[in-house]
N, C-alpha and C positions, 0 to 999 in steps of 0.2 A: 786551156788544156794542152800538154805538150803531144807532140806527136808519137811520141815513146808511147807515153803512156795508150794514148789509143791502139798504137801497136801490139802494146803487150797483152791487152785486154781482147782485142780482136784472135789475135795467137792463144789466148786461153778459152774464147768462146770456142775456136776453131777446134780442141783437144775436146773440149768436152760435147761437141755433138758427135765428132767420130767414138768417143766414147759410148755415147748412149747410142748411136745407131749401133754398136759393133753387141749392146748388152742385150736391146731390140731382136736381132738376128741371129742372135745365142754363138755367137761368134768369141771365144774365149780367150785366143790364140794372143793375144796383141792389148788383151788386158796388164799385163803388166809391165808393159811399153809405155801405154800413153796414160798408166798411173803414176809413169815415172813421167814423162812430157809433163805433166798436169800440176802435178807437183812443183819441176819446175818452173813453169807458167807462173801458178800462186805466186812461187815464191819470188819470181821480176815485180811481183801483182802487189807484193810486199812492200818493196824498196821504193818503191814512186812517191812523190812528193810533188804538192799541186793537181792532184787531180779534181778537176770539176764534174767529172760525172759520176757522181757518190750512189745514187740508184742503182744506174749499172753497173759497176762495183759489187755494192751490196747484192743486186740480185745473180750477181755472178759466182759470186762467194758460196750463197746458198745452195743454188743449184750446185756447185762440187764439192761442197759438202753433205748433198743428197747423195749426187752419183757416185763418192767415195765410201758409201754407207753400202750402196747396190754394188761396189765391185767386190766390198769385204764379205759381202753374204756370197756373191755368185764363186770367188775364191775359195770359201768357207764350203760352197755343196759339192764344187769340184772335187777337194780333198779328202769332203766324205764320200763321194760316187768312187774314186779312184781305192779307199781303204775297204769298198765294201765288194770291188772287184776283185785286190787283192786277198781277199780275205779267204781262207778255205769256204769250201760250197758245203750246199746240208741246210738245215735246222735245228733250233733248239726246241725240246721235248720231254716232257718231267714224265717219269718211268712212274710204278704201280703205289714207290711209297714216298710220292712225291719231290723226289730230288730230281733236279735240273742236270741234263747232259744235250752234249751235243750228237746228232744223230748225221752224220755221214753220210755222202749222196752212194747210192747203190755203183758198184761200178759195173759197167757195161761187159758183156761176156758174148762171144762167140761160140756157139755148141753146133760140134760138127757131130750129125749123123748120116747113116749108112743103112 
């Protein structure tokens, strides 16, 4: 086994446990940093030639193909927590003959009495 190769495999273990510890810790910020690190990792992971340790390999492979499954979902709820922030406020509520509308959050009043 060349030393590269151990190299580049250690540099890709190293990407994919800050990974999952950062998915672990709901920490989001740096997800798309080290999907891009990771990526690259694979892809040195690729170009190797002679590698003897086919196991860790393979079992390295799987696991980021696991955790690249968990960053496409955890990206995926961001986008919809963030569409459901932006979104106007209220509810949806079907009136007396059954048709769907959206019903409007009350808006807040101040009444000055005397």
């Amino acid at each position: 086994m060349s030393w590269l190769s151990l190299g580049a495999i250690d540099a890709a273990e190293r990407v994919l446990g800050s990974l999952e510890g950062d998915l672990r810790m709901g920490r989001h910020d740096r997800l798309e940093k080290l999907a891009r690190d990771l990526s690259a990792a694979l892809d040195r992971l690729g170009h190797l030639r002679g590698v003897t340790n086919r196991p860790r390999l393979s079992a390295l492979r799987d696991r980021a193909a696991r955790l690249g499954r968990l960053v496409q979902a955890a990206q995926a709820g961001l986008r919809d927590a963030r569409g459901v922030l932006d979104a106007p406020h209220g509810f949806a509520s079907y009136d007396a003959s059954g048709r769907a509308g959206q019903i409007a959050p009350a808006r807040a009043q101040v009444e000055r009495r005397r």
